[in-house]
BALOBA-1460 file (C-alpha; in Angstrom, 3 decimals):
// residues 305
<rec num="1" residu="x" x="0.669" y="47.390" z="-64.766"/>
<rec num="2" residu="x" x="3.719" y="49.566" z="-64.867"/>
<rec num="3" residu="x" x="6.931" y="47.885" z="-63.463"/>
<rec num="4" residu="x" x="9.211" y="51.200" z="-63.837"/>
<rec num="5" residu="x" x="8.889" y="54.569" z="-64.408"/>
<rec num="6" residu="x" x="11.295" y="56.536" z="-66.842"/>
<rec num="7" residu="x" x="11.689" y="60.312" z="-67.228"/>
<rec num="8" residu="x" x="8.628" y="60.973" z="-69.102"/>
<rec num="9" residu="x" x="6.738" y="59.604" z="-66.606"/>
<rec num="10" residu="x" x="8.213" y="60.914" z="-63.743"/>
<rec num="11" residu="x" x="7.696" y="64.557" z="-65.064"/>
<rec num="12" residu="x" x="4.326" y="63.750" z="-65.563"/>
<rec num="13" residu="x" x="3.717" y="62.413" z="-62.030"/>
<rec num="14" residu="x" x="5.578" y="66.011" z="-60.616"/>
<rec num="15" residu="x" x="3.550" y="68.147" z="-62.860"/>
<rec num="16" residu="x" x="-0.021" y="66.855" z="-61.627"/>
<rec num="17" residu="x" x="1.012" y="66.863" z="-58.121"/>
<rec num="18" residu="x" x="2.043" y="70.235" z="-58.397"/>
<rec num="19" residu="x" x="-1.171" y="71.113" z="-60.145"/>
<rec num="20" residu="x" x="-2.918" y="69.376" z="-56.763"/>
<rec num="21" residu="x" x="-0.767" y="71.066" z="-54.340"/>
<rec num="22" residu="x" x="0.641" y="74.213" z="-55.743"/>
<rec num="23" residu="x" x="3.939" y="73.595" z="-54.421"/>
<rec num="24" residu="x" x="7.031" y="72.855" z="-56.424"/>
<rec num="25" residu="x" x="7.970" y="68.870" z="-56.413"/>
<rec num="26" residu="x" x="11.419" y="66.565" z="-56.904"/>
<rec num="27" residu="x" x="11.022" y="62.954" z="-57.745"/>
<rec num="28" residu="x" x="14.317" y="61.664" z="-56.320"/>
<rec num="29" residu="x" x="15.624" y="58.667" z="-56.833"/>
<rec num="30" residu="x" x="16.622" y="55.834" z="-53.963"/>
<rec num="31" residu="x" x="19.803" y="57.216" z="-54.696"/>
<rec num="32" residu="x" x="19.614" y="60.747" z="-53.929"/>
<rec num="33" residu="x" x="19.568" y="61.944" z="-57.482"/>
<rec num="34" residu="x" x="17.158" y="64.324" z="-58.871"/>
<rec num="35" residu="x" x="15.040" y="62.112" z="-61.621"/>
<rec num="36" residu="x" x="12.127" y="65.167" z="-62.032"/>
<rec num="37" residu="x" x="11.171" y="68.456" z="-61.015"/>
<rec num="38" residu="x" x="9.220" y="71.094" z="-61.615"/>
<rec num="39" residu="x" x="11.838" y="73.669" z="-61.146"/>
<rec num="40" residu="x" x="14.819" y="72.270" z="-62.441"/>
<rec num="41" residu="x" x="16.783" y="75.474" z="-61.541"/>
<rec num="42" residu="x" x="15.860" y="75.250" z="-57.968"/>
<rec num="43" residu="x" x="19.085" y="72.762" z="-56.897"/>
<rec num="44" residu="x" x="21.196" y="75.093" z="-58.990"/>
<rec num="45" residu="x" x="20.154" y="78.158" z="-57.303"/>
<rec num="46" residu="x" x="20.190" y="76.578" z="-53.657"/>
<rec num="47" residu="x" x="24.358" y="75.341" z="-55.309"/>
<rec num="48" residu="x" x="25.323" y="78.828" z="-56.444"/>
<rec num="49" residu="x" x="23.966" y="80.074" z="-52.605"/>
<rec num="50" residu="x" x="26.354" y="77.975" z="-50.692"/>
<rec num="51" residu="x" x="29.419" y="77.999" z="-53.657"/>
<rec num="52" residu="x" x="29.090" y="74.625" z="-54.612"/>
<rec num="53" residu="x" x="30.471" y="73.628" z="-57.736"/>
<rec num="54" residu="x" x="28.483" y="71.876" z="-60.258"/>
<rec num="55" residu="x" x="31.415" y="70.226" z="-61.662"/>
<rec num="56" residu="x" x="34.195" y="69.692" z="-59.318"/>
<rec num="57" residu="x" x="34.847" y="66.401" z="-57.766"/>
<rec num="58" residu="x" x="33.863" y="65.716" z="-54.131"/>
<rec num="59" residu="x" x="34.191" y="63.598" z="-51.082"/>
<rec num="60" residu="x" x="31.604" y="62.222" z="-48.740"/>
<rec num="61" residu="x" x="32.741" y="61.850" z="-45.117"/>
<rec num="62" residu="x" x="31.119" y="59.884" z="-42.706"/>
<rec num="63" residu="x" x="31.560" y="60.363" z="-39.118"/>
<rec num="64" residu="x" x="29.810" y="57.402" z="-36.877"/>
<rec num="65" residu="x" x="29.566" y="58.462" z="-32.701"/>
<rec num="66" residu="x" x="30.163" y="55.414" z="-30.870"/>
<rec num="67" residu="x" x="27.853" y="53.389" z="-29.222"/>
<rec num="68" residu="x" x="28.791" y="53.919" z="-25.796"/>
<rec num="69" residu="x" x="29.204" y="57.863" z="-26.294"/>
<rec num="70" residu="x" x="25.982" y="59.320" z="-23.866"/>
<rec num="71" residu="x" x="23.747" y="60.944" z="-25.874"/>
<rec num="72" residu="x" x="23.678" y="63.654" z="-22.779"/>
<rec num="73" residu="x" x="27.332" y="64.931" z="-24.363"/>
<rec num="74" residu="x" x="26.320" y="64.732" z="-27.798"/>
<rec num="75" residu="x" x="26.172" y="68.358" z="-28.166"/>
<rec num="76" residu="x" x="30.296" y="68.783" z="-27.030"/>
<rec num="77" residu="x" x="31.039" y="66.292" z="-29.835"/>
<rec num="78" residu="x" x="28.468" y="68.343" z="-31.896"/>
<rec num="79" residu="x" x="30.566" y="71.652" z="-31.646"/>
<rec num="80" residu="x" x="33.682" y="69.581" z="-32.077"/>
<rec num="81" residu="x" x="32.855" y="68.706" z="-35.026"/>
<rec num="82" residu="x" x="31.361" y="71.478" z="-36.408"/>
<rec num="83" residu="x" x="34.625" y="73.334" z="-35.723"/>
<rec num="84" residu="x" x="36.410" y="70.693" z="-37.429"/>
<rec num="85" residu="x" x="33.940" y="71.381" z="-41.100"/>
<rec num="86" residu="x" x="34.898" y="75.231" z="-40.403"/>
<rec num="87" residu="x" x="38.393" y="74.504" z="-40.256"/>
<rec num="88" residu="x" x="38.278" y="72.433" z="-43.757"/>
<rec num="89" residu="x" x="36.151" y="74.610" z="-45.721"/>
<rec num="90" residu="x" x="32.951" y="72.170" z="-45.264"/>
<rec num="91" residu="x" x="29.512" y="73.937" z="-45.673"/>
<rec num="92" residu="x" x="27.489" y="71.121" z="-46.542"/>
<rec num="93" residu="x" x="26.593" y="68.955" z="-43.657"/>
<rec num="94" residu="x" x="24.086" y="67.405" z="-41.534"/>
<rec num="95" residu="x" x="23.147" y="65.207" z="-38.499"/>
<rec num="96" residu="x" x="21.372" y="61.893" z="-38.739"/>
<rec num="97" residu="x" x="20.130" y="60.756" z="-35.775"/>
<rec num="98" residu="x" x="20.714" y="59.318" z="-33.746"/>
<rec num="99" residu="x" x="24.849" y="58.890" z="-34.183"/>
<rec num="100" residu="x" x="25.612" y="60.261" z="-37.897"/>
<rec num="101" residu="x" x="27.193" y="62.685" z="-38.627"/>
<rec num="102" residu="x" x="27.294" y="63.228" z="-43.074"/>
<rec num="103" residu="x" x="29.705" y="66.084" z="-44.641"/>
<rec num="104" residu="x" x="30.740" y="66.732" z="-47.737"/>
<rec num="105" residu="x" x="33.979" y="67.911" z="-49.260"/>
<rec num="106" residu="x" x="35.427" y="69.035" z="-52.267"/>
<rec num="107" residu="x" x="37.900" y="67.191" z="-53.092"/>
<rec num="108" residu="x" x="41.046" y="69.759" z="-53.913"/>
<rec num="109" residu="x" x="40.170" y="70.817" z="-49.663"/>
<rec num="110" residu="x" x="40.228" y="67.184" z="-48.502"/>
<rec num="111" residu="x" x="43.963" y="66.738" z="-50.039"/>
<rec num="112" residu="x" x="44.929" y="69.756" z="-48.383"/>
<rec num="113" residu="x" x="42.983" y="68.657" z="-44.959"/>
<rec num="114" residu="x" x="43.849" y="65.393" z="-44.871"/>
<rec num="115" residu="x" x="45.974" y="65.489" z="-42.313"/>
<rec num="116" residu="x" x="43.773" y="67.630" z="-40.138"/>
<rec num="117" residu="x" x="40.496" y="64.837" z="-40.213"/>
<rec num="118" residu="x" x="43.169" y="62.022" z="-39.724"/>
<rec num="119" residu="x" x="44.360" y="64.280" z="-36.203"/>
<rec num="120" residu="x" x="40.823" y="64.591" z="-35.316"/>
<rec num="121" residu="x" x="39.938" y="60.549" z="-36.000"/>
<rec num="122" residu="x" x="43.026" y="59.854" z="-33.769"/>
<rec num="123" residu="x" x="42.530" y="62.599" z="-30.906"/>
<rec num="124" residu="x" x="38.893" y="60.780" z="-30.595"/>
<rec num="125" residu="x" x="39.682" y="57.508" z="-30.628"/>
<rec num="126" residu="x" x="37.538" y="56.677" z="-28.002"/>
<rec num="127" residu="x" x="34.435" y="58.422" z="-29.351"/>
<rec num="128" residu="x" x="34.128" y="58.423" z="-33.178"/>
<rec num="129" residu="x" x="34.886" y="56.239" z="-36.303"/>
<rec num="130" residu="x" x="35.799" y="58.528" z="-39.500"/>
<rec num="131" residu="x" x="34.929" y="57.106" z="-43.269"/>
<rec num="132" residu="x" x="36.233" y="59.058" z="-46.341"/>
<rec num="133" residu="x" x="34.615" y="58.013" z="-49.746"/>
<rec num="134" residu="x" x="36.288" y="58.526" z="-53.063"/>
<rec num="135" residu="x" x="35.906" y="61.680" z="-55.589"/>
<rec num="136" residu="x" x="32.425" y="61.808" z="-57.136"/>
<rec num="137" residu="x" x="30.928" y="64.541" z="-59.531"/>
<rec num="138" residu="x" x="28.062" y="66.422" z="-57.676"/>
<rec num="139" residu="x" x="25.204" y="64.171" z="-59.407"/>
<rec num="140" residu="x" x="27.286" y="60.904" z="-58.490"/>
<rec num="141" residu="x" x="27.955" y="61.692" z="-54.898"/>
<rec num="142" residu="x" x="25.674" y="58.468" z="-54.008"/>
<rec num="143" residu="x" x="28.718" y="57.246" z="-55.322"/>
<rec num="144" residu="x" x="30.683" y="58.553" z="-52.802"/>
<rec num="145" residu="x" x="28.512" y="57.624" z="-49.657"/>
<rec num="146" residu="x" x="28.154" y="54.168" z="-50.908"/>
<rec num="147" residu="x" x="32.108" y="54.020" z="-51.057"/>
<rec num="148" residu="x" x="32.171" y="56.139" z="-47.421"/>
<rec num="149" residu="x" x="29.617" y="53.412" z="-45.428"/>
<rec num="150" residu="x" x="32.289" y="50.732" z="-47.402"/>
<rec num="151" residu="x" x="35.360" y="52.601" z="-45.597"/>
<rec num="152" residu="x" x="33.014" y="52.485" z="-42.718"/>
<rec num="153" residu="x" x="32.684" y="48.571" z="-42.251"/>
<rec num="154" residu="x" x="36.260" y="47.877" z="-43.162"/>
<rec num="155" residu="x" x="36.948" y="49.537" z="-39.615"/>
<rec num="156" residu="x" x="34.573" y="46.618" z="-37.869"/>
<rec num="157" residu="x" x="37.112" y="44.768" z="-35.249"/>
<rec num="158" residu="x" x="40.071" y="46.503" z="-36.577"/>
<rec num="159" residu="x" x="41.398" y="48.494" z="-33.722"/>
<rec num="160" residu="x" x="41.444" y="51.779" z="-36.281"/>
<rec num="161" residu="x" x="38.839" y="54.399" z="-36.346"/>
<rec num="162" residu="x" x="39.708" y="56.300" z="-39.667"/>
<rec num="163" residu="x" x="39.345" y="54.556" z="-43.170"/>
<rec num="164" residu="x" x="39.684" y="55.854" z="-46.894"/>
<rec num="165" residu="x" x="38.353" y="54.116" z="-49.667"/>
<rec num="166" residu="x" x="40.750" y="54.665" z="-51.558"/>
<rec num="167" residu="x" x="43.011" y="52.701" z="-49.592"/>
<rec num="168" residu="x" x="41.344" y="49.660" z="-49.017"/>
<rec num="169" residu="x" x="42.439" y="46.570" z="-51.219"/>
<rec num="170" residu="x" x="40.984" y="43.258" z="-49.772"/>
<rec num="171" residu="x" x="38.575" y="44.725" z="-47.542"/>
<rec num="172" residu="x" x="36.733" y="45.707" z="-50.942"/>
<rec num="173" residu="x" x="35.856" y="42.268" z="-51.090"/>
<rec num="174" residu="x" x="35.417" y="41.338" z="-47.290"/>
<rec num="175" residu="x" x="32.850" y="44.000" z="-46.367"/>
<rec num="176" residu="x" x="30.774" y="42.387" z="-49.028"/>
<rec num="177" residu="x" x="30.691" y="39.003" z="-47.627"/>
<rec num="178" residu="x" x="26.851" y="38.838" z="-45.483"/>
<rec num="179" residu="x" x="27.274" y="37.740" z="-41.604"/>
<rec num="180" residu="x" x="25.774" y="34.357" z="-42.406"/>
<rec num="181" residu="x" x="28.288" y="33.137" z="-44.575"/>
<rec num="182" residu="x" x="31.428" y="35.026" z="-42.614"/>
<rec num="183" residu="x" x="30.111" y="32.814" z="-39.817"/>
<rec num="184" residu="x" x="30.176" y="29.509" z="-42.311"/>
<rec num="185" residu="x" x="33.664" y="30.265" z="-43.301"/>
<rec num="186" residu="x" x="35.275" y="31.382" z="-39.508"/>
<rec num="187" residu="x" x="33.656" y="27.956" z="-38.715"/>
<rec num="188" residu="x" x="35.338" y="25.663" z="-41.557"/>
<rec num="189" residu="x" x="38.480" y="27.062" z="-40.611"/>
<rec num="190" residu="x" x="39.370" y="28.929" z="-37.691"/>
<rec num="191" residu="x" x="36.483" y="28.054" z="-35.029"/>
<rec num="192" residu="x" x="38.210" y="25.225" z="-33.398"/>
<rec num="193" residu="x" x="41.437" y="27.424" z="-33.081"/>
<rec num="194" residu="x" x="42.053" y="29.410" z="-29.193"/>
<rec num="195" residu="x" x="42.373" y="32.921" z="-29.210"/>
<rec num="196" residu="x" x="46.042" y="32.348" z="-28.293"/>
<rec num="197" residu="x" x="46.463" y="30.761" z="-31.527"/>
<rec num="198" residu="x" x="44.695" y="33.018" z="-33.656"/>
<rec num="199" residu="x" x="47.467" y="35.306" z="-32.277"/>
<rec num="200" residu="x" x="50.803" y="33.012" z="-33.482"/>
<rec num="201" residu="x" x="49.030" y="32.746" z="-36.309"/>
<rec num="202" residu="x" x="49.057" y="36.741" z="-36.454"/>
<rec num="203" residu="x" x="52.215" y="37.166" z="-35.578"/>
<rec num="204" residu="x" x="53.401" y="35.003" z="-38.213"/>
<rec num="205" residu="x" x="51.767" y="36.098" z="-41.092"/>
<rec num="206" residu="x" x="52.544" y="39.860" z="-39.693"/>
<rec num="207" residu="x" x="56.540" y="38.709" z="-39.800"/>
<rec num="208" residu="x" x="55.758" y="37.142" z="-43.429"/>
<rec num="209" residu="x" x="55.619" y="33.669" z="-42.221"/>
<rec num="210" residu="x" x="59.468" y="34.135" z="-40.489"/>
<rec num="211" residu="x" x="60.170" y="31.615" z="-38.382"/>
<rec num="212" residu="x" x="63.100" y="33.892" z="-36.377"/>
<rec num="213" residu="x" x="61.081" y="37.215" z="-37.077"/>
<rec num="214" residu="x" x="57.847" y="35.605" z="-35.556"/>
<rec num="215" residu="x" x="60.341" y="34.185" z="-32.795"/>
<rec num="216" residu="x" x="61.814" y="37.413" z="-31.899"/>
<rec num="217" residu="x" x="58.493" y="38.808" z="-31.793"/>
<rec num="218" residu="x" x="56.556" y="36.416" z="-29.307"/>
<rec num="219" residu="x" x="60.053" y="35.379" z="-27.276"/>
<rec num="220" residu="x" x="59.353" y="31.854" z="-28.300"/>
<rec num="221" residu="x" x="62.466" y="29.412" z="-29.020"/>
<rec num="222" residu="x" x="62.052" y="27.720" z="-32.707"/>
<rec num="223" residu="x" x="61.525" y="24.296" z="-31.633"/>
<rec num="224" residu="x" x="58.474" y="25.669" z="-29.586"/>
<rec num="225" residu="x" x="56.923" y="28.061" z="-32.508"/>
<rec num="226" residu="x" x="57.012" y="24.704" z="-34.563"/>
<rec num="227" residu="x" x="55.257" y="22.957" z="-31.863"/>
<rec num="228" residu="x" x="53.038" y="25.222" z="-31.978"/>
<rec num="229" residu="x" x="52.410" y="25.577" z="-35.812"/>
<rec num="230" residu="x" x="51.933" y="21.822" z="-36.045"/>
<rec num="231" residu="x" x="49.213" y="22.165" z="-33.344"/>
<rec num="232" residu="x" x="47.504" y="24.334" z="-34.863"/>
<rec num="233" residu="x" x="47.758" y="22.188" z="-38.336"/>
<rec num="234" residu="x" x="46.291" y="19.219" z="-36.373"/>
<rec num="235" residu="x" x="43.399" y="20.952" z="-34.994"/>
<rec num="236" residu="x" x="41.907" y="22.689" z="-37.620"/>
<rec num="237" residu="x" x="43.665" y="21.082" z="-40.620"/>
<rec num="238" residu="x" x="45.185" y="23.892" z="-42.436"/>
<rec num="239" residu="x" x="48.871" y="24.312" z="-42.240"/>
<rec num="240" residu="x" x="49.916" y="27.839" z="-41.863"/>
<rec num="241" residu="x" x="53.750" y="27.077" z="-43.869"/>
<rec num="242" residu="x" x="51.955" y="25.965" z="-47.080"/>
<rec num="243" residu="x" x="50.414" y="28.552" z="-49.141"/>
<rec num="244" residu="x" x="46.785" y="27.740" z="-50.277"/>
<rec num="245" residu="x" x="46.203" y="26.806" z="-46.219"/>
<rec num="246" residu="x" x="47.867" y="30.405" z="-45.251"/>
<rec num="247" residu="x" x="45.629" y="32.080" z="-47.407"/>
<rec num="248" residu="x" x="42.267" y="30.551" z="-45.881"/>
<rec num="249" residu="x" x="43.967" y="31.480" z="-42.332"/>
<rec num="250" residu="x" x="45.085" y="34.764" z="-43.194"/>
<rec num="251" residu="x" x="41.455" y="35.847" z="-44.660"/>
<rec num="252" residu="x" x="39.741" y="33.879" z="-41.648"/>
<rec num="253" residu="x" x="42.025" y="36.733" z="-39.638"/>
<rec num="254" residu="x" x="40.742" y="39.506" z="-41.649"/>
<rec num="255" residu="x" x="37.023" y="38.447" z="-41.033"/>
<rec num="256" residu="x" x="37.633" y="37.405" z="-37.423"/>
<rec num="257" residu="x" x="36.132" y="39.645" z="-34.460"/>
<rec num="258" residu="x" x="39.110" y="39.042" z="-32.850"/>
<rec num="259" residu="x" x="41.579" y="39.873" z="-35.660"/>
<rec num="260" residu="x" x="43.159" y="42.255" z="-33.072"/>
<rec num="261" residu="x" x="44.059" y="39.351" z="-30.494"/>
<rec num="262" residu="x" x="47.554" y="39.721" z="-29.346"/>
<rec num="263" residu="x" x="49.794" y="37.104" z="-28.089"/>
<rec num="264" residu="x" x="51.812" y="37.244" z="-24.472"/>
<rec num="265" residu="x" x="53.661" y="35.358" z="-22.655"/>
<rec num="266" residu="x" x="53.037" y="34.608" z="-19.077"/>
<rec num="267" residu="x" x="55.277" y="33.501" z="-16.962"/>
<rec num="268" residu="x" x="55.219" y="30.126" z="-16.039"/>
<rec num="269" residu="x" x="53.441" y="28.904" z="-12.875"/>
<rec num="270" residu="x" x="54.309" y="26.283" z="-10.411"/>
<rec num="271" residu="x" x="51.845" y="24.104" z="-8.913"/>
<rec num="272" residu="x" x="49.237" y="25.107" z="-5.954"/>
<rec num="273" residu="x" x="50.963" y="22.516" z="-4.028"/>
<rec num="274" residu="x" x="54.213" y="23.429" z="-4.535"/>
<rec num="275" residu="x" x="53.978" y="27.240" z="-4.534"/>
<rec num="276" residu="x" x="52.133" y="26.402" z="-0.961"/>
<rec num="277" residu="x" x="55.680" y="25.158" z="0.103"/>
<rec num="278" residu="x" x="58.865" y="27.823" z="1.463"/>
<rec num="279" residu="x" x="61.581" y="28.008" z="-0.253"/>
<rec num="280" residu="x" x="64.193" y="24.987" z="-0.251"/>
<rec num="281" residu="x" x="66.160" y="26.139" z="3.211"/>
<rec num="282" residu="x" x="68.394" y="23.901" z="5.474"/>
<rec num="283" residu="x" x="66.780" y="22.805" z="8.054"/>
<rec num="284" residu="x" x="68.057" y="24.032" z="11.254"/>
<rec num="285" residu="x" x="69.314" y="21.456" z="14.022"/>
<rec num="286" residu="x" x="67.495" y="20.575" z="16.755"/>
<rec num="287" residu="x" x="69.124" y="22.614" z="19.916"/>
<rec num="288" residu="x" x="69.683" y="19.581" z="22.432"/>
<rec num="289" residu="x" x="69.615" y="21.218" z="26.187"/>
<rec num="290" residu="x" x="72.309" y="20.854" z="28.505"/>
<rec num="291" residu="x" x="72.460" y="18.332" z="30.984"/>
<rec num="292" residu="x" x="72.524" y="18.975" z="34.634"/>
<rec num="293" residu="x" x="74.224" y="16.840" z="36.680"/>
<rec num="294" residu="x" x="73.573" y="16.465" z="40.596"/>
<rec num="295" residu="x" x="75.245" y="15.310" z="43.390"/>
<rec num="296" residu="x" x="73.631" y="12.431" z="43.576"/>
<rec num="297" residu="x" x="73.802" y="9.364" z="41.621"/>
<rec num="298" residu="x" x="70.282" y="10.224" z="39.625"/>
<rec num="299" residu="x" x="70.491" y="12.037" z="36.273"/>
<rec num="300" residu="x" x="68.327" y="14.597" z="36.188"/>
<rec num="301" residu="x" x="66.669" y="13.708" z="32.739"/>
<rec num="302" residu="x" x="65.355" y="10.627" z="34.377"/>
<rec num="303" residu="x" x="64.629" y="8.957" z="37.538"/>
<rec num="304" residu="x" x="65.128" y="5.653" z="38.737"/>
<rec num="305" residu="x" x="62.935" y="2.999" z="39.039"/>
């Protein structure tokens, strides 16, 4: 029973196909690369035909249409974007249905574009999510989309829409982590905490665990910020001032769906009963009416008995 196949084989399986068929045949590879063929100049030729260099490094950009885009408009965003490739020198591309679109770029035009894709990311915020993967060779550009769809899910829940692998650090390592045990982890430490906390807790970490920074940036007096901290110690029992703790918090923030919760003040409300009540006034005096007197005896408030 044969468990692989190497290149030997492979040739052998293109050759008899062709033989079957008459037509030319590629064995590819689950990663896109060319493992046989019976005309081995074929890629070359179909290279040299759109100027693609053998040699040069290259860039895979992914551009995901969001869900909520109607597929009715898809072919405005289509010409959008397609204007956007002509702009940066990109021949290769192609639409994957049904909201993908895949590009790529050599890499000396991406430095000089840069700026141009980030504009377009941010000018369709509402629309599209951009990925840029790092510089491959032609024959290693699998490379490349495998590092684009990484930039990709670094941009889950983050409020951005534009993402280069190049500069991603920890969210190397976070995109990795499966949705089973993300959910195991968010549990152990962060699932008893209210979104309003998950937002001190932001703010705090964001102002490099500054007591007056994180102050100054929620308008919340000291005293009440401590309150606050120790609360959220109690509850889910990991203190955000000591270090090992803040470092389970702050990467239970980075895998959070709501890692872009922001904190706000509202103003303080008075009770149903009281805000039922006017406003403290001094209560005016009873008018007492005049009193008429007759000529008789008899006050005329009263009458005799």
């Amino acid at each position: 029973m044969i468990n692989s196949v190497n290149d030997i084989l492979a040739q052998q399986i293109v050759d008899t196909v062709k033989d079957i068929c008459g037509y030319d045949i590629n064995f590819i590879r689950p990663d896109g690369s060319v493992f046989a063929s019976t005309d081995p100049d074929y890629l070359a030729d179909c290279l040299k035909e759109f100027a693609i260099d053998l040699n040069s490094p290259k860039r895979f950009i992914l551009i995901q249409v969001n869900s909520g885009y109607p597929q009715i408009n898809m072919s405005l965003l289509d010409q959008k974007i397609s204007r956007l490739f002509s702009q940066t020198g990109i021949r290769l591309f192609t639409f994957r249905c049904p909201r993908e679109f895949l590009a790529v770029t050599e890499e000396k035009d991406y430095e000089q574009n840069r700026i141009l894709f980030q504009q377009f990311a941010q000018n369709n915020k509402e629309l599209i999510k951009m990925a840029v993967g790092k510089p491959e060779k032609l024959f290693h550009l699998y490379a490349s989309y495998n590092s684009s769809r990484t930039a990709l899910k670094s941009l889950s829940g983050s409020g951005r829409n534009f993402a280069v692998f190049d500069d991603l650090t920890l969210e190397l390592i976070l995109s990795s982590v499966d949705e089973n045990s993300k959910k195991d982890f968010l549990q152990k430490t962060t699932g008893c905490l209210s979104t309003e906390e998950l937002a001190i807790i932001k703010a705090y970490f964001s102002e490099d665990m500054s007591l007056a920074g994180t102050c100054s940036k929620l308008y919340l007096h000291k005293n009440t910020l401590q309150y606050k901290l120790n609360h959220i110690y109690k509850k889910s029992g990991l203190n955000p001032r000591r270090f090992r703790d803040a470092v389970l918090l702050y990467l239970a923030l980075k895998l959070s769906p709501l890692r872009n919760v922001s904190f706000s003040r509202q103003p303080e409300q008075s009770s149903p009963a009281a805000s039922s009540l006017p406003s403290r006034q001094r209560a005016p005096l009873p008018v007492r009416p005049a009193h008429r007197w007759d000529s008789g005896p008899q006050h005329t408030a009263g009458k005799a008995r």
